[in-house]
N, C-alpha and C positions, 0 to 999 in steps of 0.2 A: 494331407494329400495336396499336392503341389495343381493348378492348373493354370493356364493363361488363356487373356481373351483379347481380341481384336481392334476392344472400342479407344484406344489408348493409341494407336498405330492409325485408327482412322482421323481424329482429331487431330493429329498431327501432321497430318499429311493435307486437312482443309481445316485449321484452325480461325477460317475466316468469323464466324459464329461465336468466336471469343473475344470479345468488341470489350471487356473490362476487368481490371485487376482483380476481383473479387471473380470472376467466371472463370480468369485463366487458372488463379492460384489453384482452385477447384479441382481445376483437370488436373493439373500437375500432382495434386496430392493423389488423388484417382489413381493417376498413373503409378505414382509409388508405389502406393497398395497393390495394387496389379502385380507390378514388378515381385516386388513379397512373397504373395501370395502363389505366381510361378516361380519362386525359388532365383531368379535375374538381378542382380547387382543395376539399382536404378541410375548408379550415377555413371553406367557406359550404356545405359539401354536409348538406343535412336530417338523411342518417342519424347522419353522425359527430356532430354537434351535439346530435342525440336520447342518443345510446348514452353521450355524454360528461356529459351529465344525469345518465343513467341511474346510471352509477359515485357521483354526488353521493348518490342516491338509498341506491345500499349504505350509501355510507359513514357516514350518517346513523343506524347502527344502532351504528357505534360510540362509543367513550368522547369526553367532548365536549375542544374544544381543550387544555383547559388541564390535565386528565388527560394528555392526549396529551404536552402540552413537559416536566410532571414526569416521564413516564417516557423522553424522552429526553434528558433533562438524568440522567437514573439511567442507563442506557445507557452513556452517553459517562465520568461518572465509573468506572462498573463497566471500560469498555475499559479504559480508563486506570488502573487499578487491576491488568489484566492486558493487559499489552503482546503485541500481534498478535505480533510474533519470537516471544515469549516460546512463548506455545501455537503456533505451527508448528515452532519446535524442539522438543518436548514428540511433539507430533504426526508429525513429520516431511510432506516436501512432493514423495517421489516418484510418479511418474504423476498427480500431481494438477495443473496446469495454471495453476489459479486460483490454487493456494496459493502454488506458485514463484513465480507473475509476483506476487503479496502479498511474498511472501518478498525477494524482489529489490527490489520497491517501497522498503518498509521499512528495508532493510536500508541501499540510497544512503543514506535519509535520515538512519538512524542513524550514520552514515558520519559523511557533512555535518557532524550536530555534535559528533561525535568531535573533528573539524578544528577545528573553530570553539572549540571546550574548550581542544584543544591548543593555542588563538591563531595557527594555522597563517596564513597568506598568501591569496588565492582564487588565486594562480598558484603558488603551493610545494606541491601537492600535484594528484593527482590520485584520483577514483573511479571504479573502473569495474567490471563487470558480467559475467562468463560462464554462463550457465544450463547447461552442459554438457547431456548427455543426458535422457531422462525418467528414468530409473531415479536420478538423483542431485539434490542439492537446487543443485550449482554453490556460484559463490562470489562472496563478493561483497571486494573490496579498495580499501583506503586508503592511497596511496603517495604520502610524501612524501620529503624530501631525508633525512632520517634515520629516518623511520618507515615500518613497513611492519605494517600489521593487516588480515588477512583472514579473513573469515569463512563459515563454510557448515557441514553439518549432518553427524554421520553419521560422517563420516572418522574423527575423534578420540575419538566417546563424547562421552556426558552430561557437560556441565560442562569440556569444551574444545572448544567450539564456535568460540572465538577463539586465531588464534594471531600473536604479534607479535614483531617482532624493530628491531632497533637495523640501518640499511640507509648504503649513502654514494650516496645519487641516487637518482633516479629510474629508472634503469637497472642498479640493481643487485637482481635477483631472489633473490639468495640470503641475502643479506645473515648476517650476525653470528647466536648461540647463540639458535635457538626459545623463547618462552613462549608459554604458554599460559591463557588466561582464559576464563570461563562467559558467554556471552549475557546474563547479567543484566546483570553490568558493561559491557556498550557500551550499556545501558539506562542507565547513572549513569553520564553523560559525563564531568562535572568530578572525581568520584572515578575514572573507569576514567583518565583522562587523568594524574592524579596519578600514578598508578600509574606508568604509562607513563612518564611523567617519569625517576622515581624511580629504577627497574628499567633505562632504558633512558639515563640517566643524558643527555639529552637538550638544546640549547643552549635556553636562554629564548627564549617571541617574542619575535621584532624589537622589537613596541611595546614591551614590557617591559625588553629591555634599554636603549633609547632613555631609557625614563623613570628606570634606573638609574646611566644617564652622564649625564645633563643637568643 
């Protein structure tokens, strides 16, 4: 059942009451919905069109563009200066929702170029993901024919957040004598990968040895 209502056309018409980005954005989604829900095409209806004005209008009170890209070009250094794993393992990520599904995000990806360090294969290994229950952060692992590194929060203490072992397949879970490494180092792939090597006494990639017999 299609119907429309008023409060969308009133606001727009005295959007003085909408004094900040977060209040305007509000109306504006409101107004969507509205729009929707009478069956109206939002993106020619007067009100949304006014109230999406109206948001130009706050924003005009703030810092002008080029203030704005320096402080996010500082932002993005400052991330990158502290790596998201980094403060969710500091923090931890039970019952928080946002932070695991962050936590897990990050974690594949750090994964990924664990691999990619190692010179592993895109078919010699695999990633994958258990979030276990809220009370726990889960884990996240990287299993290839001779490697096996997983990681998750909690279990081990501060500064063995990783634990890696020397494995024969993909199918073996238990694999050879546990180590242990800090979250920093799966941050410094080509040095944790080293490592890895080294510890885990590990065969060369393929390309590598290819370019060693040729």
């Amino acid at each position: 059942m299609h119907y429309d209502v008023a409060m969308r056309h009133q606001q727009a018409l005295d959007p003085s009451a909408l004094t900040t980005m977060a209040a305007t954005l509000h109306a504006i989604g409101a107004a969507i919905t509205d729009c929707r829900n009478a069956g109206k095409d939002p993106e020619i209806d007067a009100a949304v069109i006014l109230l999406a004005r109206h948001l130009g209008t706050v924003c005009e009170r703030r810092p002008d563009d080029m203030a704005l890209r320096r402080n996010c070009l500082d932002q993005i250094a400052e991330i990158r200066r502290h790596p998201v794993l980094r403060t969710l393992a500091c923090r931890g990520v039970a019952y928080d929702e946002a932070a695991k599904r962050t936590f897990h995000s990050e974690g594949r990806i750090a994964m990924r170029r664990l691999a990619e360090a190692l010179g592993l294969e895109a078919d010699s290994y695999e990633v994958r993901s258990n979030k276990g229950g809220p009370a726990v952060s889960g884990e996240i692992t990287l299993h290839g024919e001779e490697v096996y590194v997983h990681l998750s929060l909690g279990a081990m203490g501060a500064g063995r957040e990783i634990l890696f072992r020397r494995c024969r397949g993909r199918k073996d879970y238990t694999g050879e004598r546990n180590h242990f490494a800090s979250i920093a180092e799966l941050l410094a792939p080509d040095r944790f990968a080293d490592r890895l090597r080294r510890e885990l006494a590990l065969s060369p990639p393929v390309r590598q040895s290819e370019r060693l017999f040729a």
